[in-house]
N, C-alpha and C positions, 0 to 999 in steps of 0.2 A: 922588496925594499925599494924607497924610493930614492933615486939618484942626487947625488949633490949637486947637480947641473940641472933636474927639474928642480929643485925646492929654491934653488937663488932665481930660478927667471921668474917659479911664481909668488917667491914674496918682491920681485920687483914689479912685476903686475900689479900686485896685490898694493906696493906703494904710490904706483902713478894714479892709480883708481884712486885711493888714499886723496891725494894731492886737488882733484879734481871739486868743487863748488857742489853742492845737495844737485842743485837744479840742475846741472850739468852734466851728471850723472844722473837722477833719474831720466834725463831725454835721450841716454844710450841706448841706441836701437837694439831690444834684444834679440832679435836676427842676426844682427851685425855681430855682438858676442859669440850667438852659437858656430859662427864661421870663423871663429876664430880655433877651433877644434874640428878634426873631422876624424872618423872611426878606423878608415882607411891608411894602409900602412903596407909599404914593399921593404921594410926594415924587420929580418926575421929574429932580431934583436928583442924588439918589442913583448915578443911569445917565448922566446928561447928560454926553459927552466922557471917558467913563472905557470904558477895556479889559477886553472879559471876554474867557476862552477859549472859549466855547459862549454862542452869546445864542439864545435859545431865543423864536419868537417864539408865542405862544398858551399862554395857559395851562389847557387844556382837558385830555381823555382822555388824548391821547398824550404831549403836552408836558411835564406836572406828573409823568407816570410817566418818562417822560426824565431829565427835571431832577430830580428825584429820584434815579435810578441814578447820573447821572454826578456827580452833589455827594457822592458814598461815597469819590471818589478826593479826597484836602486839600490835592494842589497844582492842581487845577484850579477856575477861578474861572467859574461859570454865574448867566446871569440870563435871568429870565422878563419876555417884557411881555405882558400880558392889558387885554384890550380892560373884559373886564368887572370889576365889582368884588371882594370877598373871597363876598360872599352871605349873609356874617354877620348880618344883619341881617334877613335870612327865613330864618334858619337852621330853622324849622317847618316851614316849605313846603318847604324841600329836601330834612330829613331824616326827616319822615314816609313812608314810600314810597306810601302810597293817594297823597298831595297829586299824585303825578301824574297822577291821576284827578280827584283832584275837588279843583276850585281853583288848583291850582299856577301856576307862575311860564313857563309855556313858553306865551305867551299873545300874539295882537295887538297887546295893547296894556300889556305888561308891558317892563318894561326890562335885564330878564335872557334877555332874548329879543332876536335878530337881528331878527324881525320879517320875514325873506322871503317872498317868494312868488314862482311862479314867471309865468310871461308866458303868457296865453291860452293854454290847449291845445286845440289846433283837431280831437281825439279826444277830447276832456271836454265837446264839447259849448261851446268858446271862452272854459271858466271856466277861472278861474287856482287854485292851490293852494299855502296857508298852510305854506310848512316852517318849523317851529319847530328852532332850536337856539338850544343855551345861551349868554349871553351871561354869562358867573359865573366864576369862578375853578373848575376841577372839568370845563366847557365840559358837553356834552349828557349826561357821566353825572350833574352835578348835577340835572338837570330831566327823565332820559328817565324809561321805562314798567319799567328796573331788568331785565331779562330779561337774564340772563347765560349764551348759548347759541352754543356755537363751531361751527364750519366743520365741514365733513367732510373726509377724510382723500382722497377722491376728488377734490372742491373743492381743495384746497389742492394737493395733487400734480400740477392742470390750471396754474393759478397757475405752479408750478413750469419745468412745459413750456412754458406759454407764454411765460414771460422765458430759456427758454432754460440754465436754471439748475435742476435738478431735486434738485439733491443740498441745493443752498442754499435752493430757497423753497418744498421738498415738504413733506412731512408728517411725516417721522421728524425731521428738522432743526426746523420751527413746534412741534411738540404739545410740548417740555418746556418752550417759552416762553409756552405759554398755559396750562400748568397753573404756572407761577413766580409768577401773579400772584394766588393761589388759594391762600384758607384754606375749604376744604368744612367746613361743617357738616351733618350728614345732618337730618330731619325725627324728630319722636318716633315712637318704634314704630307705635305707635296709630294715627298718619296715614299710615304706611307701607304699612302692613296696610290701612287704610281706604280708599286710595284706590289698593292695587296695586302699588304704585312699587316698580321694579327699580332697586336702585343696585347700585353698585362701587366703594367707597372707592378702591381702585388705579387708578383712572381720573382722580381729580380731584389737586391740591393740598394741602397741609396746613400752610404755614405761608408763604402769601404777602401783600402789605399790604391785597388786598381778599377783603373775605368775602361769600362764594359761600353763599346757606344755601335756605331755605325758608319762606314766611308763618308770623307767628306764630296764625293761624285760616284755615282752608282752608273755601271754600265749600261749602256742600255739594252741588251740581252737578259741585264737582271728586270726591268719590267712584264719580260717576256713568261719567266720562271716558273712561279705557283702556277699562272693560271695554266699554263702548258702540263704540269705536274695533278694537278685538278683534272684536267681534261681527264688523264690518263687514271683517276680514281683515286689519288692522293688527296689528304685534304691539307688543312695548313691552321696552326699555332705558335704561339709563343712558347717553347720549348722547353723554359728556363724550368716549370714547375716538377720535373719528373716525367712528365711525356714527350719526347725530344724526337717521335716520330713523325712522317710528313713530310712535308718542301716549307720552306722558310730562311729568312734573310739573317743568317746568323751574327750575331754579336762579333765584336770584333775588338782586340785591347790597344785602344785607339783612345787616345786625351783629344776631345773633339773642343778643345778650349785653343789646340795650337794645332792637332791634325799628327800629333806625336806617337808614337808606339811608348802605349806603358804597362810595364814589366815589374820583374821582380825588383832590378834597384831602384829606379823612381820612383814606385808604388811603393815599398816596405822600408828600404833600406834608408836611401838619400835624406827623409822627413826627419827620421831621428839620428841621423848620422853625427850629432852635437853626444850624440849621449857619453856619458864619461864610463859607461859599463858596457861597453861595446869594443871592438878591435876587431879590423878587418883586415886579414891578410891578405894579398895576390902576389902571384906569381909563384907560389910554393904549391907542391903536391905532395899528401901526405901519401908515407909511404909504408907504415907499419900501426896498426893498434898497438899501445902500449900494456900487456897485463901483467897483474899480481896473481898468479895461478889463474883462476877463471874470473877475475875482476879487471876490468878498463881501467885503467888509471891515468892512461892518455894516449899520444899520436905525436908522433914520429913522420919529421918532413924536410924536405929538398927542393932546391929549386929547379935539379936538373938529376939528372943518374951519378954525376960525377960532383956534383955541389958538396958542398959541408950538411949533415944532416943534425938536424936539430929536434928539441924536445918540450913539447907540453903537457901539462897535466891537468887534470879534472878530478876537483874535490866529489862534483855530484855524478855527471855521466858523459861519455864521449856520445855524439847524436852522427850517425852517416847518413848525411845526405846527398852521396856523389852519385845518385843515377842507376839507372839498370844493368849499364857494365862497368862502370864505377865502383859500385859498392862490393858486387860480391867477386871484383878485382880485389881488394882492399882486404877483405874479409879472407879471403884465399892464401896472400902471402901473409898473412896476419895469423894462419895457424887454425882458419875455421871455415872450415868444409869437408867437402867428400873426404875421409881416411887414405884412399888410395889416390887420389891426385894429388894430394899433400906431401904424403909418404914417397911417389916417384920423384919429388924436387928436393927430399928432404928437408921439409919446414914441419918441424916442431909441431904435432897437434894439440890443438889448446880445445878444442872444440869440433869432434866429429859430428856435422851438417852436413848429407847429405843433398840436401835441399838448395844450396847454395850453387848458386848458378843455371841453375835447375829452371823448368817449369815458363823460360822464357816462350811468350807470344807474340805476336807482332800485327798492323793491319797492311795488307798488302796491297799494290795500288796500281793504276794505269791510265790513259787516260787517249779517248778516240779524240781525230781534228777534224773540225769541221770549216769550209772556206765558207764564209757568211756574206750579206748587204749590209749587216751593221755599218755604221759611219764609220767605227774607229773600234779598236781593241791596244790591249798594251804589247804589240808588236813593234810598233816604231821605237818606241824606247830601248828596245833590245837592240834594232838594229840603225837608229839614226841618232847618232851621239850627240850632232846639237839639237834636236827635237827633245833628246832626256835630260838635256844641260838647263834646257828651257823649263822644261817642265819640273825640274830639281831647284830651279833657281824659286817659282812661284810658292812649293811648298816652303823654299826657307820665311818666305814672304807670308808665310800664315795663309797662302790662294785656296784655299779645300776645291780649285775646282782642276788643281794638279793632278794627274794619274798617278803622284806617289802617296797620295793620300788615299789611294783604294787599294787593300788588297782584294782578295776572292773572299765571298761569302754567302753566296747564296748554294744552299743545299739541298737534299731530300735523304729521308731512311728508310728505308723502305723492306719491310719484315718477309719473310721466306713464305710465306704463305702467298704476296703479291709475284714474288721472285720466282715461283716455280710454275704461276698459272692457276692456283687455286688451291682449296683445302686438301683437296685428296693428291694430289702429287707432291704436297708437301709432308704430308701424312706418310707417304711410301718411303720418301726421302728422308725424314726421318728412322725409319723405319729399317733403314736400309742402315745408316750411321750407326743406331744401334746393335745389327746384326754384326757389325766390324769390332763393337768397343774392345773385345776384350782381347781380340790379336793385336789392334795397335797401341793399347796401354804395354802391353805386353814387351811391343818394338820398341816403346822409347826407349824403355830403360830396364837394367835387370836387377836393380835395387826394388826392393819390397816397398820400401816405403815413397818410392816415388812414384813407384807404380798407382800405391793408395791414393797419392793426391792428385792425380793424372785421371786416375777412374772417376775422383769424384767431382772434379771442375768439367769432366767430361759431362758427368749424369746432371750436374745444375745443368749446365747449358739446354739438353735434351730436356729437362724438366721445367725451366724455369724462363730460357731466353729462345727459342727454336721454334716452340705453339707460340708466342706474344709477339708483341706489337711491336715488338724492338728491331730495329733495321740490321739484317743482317747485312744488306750493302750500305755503303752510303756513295750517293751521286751527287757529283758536288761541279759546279760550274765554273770554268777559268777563263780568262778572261787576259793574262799577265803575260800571253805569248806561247808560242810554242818550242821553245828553244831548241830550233832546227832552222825554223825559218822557210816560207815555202810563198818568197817573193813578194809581190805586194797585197795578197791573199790579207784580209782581214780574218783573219782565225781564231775559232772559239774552241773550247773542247771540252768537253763533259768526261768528266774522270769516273769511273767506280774505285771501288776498294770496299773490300770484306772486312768486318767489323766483330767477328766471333770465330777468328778459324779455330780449329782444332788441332790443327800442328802446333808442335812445340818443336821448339831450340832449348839451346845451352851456349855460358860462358865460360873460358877454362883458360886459368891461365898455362901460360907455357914456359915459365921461366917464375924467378923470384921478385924480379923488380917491376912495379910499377908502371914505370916506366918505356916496356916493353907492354906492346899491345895483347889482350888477351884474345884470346879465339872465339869469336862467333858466328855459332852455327843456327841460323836463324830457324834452320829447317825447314822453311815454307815449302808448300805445296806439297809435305810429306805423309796429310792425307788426305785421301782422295777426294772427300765432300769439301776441299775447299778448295780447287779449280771449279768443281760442280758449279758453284757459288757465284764465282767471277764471273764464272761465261754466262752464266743465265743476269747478274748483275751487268754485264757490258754490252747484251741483248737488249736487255731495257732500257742503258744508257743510248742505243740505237735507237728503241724505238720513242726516248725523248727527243730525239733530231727531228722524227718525222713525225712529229703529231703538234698541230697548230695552238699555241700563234708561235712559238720557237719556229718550226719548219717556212712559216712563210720565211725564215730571214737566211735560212740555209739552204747553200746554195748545191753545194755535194759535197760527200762526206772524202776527206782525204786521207785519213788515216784510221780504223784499220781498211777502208775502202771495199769495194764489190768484192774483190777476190775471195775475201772473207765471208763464207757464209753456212758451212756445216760443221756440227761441235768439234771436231778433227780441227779445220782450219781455225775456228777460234781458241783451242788449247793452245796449239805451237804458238798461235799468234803472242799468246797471254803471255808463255811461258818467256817469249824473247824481249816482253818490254816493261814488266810487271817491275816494280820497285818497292821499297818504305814506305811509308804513308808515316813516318815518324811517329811513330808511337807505340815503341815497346811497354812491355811490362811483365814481372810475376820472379823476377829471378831471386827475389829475396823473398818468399812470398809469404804472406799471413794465411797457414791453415797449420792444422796441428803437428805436431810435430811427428808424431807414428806419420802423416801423409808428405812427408817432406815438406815441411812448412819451416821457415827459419825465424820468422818472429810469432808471438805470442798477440792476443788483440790487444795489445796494449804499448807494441811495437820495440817489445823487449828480447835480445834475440835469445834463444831457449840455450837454458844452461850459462850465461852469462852474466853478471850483474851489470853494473852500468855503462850498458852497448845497448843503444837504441840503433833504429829503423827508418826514416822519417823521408822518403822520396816512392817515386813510381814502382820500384822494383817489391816493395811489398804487396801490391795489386793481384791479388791471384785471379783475375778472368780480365779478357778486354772488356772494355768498354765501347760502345756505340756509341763515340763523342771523341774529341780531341782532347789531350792529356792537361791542355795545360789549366782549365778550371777545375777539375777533378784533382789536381796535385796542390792549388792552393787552399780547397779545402780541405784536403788529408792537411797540411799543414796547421790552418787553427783547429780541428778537432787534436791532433796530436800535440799541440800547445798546451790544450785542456788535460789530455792524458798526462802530460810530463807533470802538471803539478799535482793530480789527485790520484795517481797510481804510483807506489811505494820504487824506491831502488829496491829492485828484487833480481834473482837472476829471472829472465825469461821462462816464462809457463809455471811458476809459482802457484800464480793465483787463476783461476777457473775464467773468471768473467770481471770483463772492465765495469758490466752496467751493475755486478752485482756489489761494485765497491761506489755506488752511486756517482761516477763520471761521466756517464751515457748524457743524454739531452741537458741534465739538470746542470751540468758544466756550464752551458751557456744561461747566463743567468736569468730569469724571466721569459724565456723564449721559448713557444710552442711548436711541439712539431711540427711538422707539416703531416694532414690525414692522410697518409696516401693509401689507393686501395688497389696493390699489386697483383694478391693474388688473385683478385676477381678481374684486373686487366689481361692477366696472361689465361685465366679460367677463359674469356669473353673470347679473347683471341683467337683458343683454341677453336672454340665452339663453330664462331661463326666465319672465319677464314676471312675476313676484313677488318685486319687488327689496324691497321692505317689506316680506320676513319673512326677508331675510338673516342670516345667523347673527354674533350678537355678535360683534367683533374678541376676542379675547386677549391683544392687546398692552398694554403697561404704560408706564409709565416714569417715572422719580420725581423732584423736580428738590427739592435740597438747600437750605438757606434759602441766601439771600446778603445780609443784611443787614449792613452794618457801622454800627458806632458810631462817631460823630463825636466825639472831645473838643471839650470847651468850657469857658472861664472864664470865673470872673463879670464880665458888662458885656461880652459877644464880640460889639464892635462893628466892623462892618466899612466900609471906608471904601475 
């Protein structure tokens, strides 16, 4: 119902407009109009007992890119509820991109911050570790490290077979959805040339809402990079197409038009924020799915444990997109998960999932310091407050030649075959992971069915990513400080981190409210091939120090240092400094449902009707890449699904492609060829899968923006 307080302000609108000259009104700036509505709203009023057709809960990565898409269609009515606020108000810290380096909001003790940690890791030596994610409207791309680096084409095709659906979740189907959300920028010549960079405009995007570009000032360590990575046998590509292995100056979500980080609300959200089929909540956390027996009918929300709770509904479907411990937090006190952790808080089973919370992995991370002759690194910033006031004052000034207009981005991935020394010690090492599989499916868990999908994300891996070209580490170069500090040292540091472990976690809540953080057990290091991994990954990160032209500029290594030098000392070492690498995934996860799988390919959760899936947490394997271009195209592909796959409950229907939603969703757009199985074939064969030959394949995806009309005062009610 619309109020009798909207309907008199907008036929008094509607009179003054009225009242105005033809000519005086058509030169009404329609910008100006659309700012006179915005979708944004900390009035839980606005939602309280009112029907949307999409309620979208999270308004992070995937959510705001969602709600986004589906607010293009004007008779559908979408609303967002987000935990966090707009961010408006550190709008500096968000969109500086160094600020996530030095200083920013992704902090212990920040309130754009979940503030997690996960529970003793009895492989870490019994310490726990700080995951930061965003708690902001935008969710972890407001606050991550901006690295904008997709999957490969091998990765995603494994994805594919493991749900059973190859046609629907492979590669040629995913790659026009993750170049749709892709405006490329390339870097100026000059740094092209300077630091080697192989690109391929036909590989990335050109007119999608987030832009993909390059620092406005490159370190000078980063010209050192490739060819140092070269020397060592790596070669070097443009990544963007499905082969994402090699050393290369990775992409970075950077507006090179002001030197801005842009994210989920600037990119999706802010452009159509005029729309009158939109509403965006902050400051509320939903706190319960609402069902009719096993049907969503909506979401149940609070702005605090002790607030007034309130209630929304959803004609078509409720969509969760609060994250990897978000969701199957959500899902848990909601009445859908394991029987027996339901059953001890006594919460109502609506939906026995085993799978729910389940099948968490993680990339795990560390990073050696090196004191260098480089001129400069981003240490002063960290430690000389008017040197960063100076250099924060230049970015406001649009300077690209500020230090907060760089973050980190130059990389390498480098496949197990380079990592262990050659074909036949990886060959053993594999060999050996396989001789263990079926005691440690065994360890995780004593559920049958999790065991199923634990074996078989186990067997892709050994089958599909382990012989290939896929980096099981990834070495990635920092430049932003050491935050320790080790005097007026110029320090560089070369990070590793594992990119396919095989340990698995879990999330569990421990109480009924939200509210109260749930338990996570990240698991790391719980098996054994993924230390293997690191240390032989942080040996090579050594021996990038010491192989020219890098080594001419390093002077001695200061951390893990000489003492460091048999597998023994490099374990402990690992085990006492090793961290997140931010990028969980799998707790919700898409395989079947006998393998503990909690959605359907088509991101429907099984045995539910309308309760979708639509964040990281469906992801059943890592990725060899940073989450956050990998989650905005799980967004438009699932855009596509929500309108050509039925409200059904979850695992209804067999195959998304076989209800033709696969590729042909994107309308006129060819896959891309990719030819995986003969990359991981070639891989195996020849034990130099890092110097695989470039793909060829293309593939171009059309804009699809539309405009919303709007009149002045487009208030919605």
């Amino acid at each position: 119902m619309v109020a009798p307080a909207t309907l008199h302000l907008a036929a008094l609108a509607a009179t003054a407009l009225s009242l105005l000259p033809s000519p005086a009104l058509a030169r009404l700036d329609r910008r100006a109009l659309q700012l006179n509505r915005r979708a944004n709203t900390t009035d839980a009023a606005v939602l309280n007992g009112q029907t949307f057709d999409y309620v979208v809960v999270g308004g992070g990565t995937t959510g705001l890119a969602l709600a986004s898409r589906l607010s293009q269609n004007s008779t559908l009515k979408i609303a967002v509820i987000e935990a966090g606020s707009t961010g408006d108000e550190v709008q500096d810290k968000v969109l500086a991109p160094a600020m996530a380096y030095f200083g920013g909001i992704a902090n212990q003790e920040s309130p754009y911050d979940w503030q997690y940690t996960t529970t003793n890791q009895s492989e870490l030596g019994g310490r726990s570790v700080f995951w930061p994610r965003g708690k902001i409207l935008g969710g972890s791309s407001a606050v991550n490290g901006l690295y904008m680096i997709r999957q490969s084409a091998i990765e995603q095709d494994s994805w594919g077979s493991l749900v059973g659906d190859p046609e629907g979740w492979g590669w040629d189907t995913m790659y026009p959805y993750l170049k749709k959300s892709e405006t490329w920028t390339p870097p100026s010549d000059s740094y092209v040339s300077s630091a080697h960079m192989v690109l391929n405009q036909s590989l990335h995007g050109l007119d999608g809402p987030v832009h993909y570009s390059y620092p406005g000032i490159f370190y000078n360590s980063m010209f050192e990079w490739i060819p140092t990575l070269e020397n060592m046998g790596l070669d070097s590509r443009d990544p963007a197409g499905g082969e994402n292995w090699g050393a290369f100056i990775a992409t970075s979500a950077i507006n090179p038009t002001n030197w801005t980080r842009s994210y989920a609300k600037n990119g999706y959200l802010d452009p159509v924020n005029y729309r009158q089929n939109l509403v965006v909540l902050t400051g509320y956390q939903a706190t319960r799915i609402v069902f009719d027996g096993t049907t969503a009918t909506g979401v149940e929300f609070a702005a605090s444990a002790t607030g007034q709770t309130f209630t929304i509904n959803a004609s078509k479907e409720v969509i969760l997109s609060t994250g990897v411990i978000g969701t199957p937090q959500l899902l848990q006190v909601s009445g859908v998960g394991p029987t027996d952790l339901l059953s001890s808080l006594q919460i109502n089973v609506v939906k026995d999932l085993p799978g729910v919370g389940m099948h968490l992995t993680d990339h795990l991370s560390g990073a050696m310091t090196l004191n260098t002759s480089f001129p400069f690194s981003g240490d002063p910033v960290e430690s000389n407050t008017t040197f960063a006031a100076e250099q924060l004052a230049l970015w406001k000034a649009g300077d690209a030649s500020s230090l907060y207009t760089s973050p980190n981005d130059a990389v390498a991935y480098v496949n197990l075959t380079t990592l262990m020394g050659g074909e036949q010690q990886a060959s053993e090492f594999m060999q050996q992971i396989k001789a263990n599989q079926s005691a440690l499916v065994k360890a995780y868990s004593s559920d049958k069915a999790i065991q199923a999908g634990y074996n078989a994300s186990y067997s892709a891996e050994l089958r599909d990513i382990y012989p290939s070209a896929v980096g099981m580490a990834e070495i990635l170069l920092s430049n932003t400080g050491t935050y320790g500090g080790y005097g007026d040292a110029v320090t560089v540091q070369i990070q590793a981190a594992i990119q396919h472990p095989l340990s698995r976690g879990t999330v569990k809540i421990n109480s009924t409210s939200v509210f109260d953080k749930p338990l996570i057990d990240a698991g790391y290091l719980t098996h054994p091939a993924d230390i293997q991994i690191l240390r032989q990954a942080f040996k090579f990160a050594r021996n990038v120090s010491q192989t020219a032209p890098l080594s001419d500029y390093v002077l001695n290594e200061l951390s893990p240092g000489s003492a460091v030098q048999t597998d023994e000392e490099w374990d402990t070492w690992i085990r006492g400094v090793v961290s997140t690498e931010y990028h969980p995934a799998g707790t919700a996860s898409m395989l079947p449902e006998s393998e503990g799988g909690v959605v359907d390919n088509a991101l429907r959760v099984y045995g539910l009707t309308g309760l979708r899936v639509i964040d990281f947490s469906i992801v059943p394997m890592s990725f060899s890449a940073h989450a956050t271009a990998p989650a905005y195209g799980l967004a438009e592909r699932a855009y596509d699904l929500l309108l050509s796959t039925p409200k059904l409950a979850g695992g209804s229907e067999p195959s998304t492609s076989a209800n033709g939603s696969s590729s042909a969703a994107v309308s006129g757009v060819p896959g891309a060829a990719s030819k995986t199985a003969s990359a991981a074939s070639n891989a195996a064969e020849t034990g130099k899968a890092n110097s695989a030959p470039a793909g060829s394949a293309t593939a171009k995806v059309g804009t699809a923006v539309l405009v919303g009309l709007v009149g002045a005062l487009a208030l919605f009610a």
